[in-house]
C-alpha positions as CSV (number, residue, x, y, z in Angstrom):
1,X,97.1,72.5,121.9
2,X,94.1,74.0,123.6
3,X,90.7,73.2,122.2
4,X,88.1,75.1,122.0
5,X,84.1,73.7,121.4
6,X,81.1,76.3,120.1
7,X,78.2,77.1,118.5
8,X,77.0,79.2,116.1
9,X,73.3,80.2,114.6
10,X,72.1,81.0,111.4
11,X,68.9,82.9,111.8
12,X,67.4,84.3,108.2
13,X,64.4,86.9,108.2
14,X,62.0,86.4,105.6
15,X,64.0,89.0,103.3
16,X,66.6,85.9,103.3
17,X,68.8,88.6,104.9
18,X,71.3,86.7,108.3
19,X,71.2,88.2,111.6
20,X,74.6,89.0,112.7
21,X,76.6,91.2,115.6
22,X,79.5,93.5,115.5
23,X,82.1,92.4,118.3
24,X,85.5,93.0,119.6
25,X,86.7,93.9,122.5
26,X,87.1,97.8,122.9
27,X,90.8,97.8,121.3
28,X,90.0,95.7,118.7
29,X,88.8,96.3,115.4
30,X,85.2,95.6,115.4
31,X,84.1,92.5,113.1
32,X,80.7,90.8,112.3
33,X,80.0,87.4,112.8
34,X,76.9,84.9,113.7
35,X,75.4,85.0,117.0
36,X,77.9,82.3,118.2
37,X,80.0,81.6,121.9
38,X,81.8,78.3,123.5
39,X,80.0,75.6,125.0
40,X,80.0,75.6,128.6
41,X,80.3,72.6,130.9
42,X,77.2,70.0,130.7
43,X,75.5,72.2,128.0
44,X,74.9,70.5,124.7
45,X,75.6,72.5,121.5
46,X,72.1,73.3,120.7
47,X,71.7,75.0,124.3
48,X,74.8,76.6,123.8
49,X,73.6,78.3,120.3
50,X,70.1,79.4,121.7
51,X,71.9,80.7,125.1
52,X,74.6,82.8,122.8
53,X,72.0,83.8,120.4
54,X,70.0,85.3,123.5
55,X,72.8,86.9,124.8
56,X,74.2,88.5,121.8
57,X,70.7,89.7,120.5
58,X,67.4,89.3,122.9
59,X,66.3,86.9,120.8
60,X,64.8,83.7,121.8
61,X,65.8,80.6,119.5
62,X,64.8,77.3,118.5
63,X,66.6,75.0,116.6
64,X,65.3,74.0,113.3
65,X,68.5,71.6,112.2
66,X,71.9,71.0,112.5
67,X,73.6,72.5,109.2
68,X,77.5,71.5,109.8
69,X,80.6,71.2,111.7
70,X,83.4,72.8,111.9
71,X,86.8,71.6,113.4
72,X,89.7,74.1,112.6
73,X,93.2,74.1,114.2
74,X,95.0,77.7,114.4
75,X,98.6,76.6,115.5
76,X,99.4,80.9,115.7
77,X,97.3,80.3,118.4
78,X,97.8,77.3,120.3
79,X,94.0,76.2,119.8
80,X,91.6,73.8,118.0
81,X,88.0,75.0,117.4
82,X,85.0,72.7,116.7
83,X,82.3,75.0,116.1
84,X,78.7,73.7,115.8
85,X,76.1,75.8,113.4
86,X,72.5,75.4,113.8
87,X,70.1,77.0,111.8
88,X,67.6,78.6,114.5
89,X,63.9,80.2,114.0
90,X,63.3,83.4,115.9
91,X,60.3,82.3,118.6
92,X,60.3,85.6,121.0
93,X,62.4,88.4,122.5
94,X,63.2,91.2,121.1
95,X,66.7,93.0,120.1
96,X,68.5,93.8,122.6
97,X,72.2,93.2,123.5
98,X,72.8,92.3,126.3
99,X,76.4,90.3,126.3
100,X,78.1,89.5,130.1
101,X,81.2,89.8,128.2
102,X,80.8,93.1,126.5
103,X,82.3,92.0,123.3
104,X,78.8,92.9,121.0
105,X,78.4,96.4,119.6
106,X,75.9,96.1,117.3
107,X,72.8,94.0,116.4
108,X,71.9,93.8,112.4
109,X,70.4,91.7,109.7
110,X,72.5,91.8,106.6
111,X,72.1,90.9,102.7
112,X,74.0,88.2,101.0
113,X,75.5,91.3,99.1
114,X,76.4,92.9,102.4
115,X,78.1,90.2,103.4
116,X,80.3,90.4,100.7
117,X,81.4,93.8,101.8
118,X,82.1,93.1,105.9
119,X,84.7,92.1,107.6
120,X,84.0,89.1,109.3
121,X,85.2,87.7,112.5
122,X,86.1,84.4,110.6
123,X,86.4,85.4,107.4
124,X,86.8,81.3,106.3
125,X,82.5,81.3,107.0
126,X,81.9,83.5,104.1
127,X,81.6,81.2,101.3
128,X,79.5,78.9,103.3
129,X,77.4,81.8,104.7
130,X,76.8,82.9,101.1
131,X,75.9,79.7,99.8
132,X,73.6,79.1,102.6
133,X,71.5,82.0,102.1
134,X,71.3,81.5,98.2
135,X,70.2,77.8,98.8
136,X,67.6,78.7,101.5
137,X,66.7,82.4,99.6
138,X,65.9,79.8,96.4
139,X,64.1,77.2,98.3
140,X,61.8,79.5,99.7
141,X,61.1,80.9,96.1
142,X,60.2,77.7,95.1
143,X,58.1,76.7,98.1
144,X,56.2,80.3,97.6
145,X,55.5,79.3,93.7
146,X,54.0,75.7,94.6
147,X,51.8,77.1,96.9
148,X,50.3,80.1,94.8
């Protein structure tokens, strides 16, 4: 079995709304996922998630923390994935794509009610990305309250 190693970054506005691209490759149906891309050689994962992030959307990145792990194994496929996700704070740049691999069609930031709707790349994130952004949508709530 092949294996695969990634990263992926979660970048919220202050709407609480996740920046996230529309890829596929020009046959495929187009899906929405995190900025997100495989690690290449002597790059550690939170290089790889600010590099990706940059290439996918002009953004520059820095990493706030690491949020989780992920270590799947698609046998259909012959692979095992270990994806990395960071959350990331946006520090310059500005939206553009501009992909080497021509897989990125689109550029958007998208509600926790959107999210419901898409069809996502890896449709197993959902639950976590919609947890994620009602935890971090209520903890900023909460921080905004103490300091008023």
């Amino acid at each position: 079995m092949k294996e695969w190693q990634g990263s992926a970054g979660i970048c919220l506005n202050e709407m609480g709304e996740l920046l996230m691209v529309l890829q596929g490759t020009p046959e495929e149906e187009k899906t929405w996922s995190v900025p997100s891309g495989g690690k290449e050689k002597d790059e550690t994962y939170e290089e790889c998630c600010m590099r990706e992030i940059a290439e996918e959307t002009g953004y520059e990145t820095e990493i706030i923390e690491k949020i989780k792990v992920k270590k799947e194994k698609y046998p259909e496929f012959d692979i095992s994935v270990e994806v990395h996700y960071f959350l990331v704070n946006i520090i310059g740049g500005r939206r553009i794509i501009q992909d080497p691999d021509h897989l990125i069609h689109d550029i958007a930031w998208k509600s926790v009610h959107q999210l419901e709707t898409l069809k996502l790349s890896f449709p197993e994130d959902k639950d976590f990305l919609r947890d994620y952004i009602k935890r971090h949508s209520t903890l900023r709530g909460k921080q905004s309250r103490e300091q008023a």
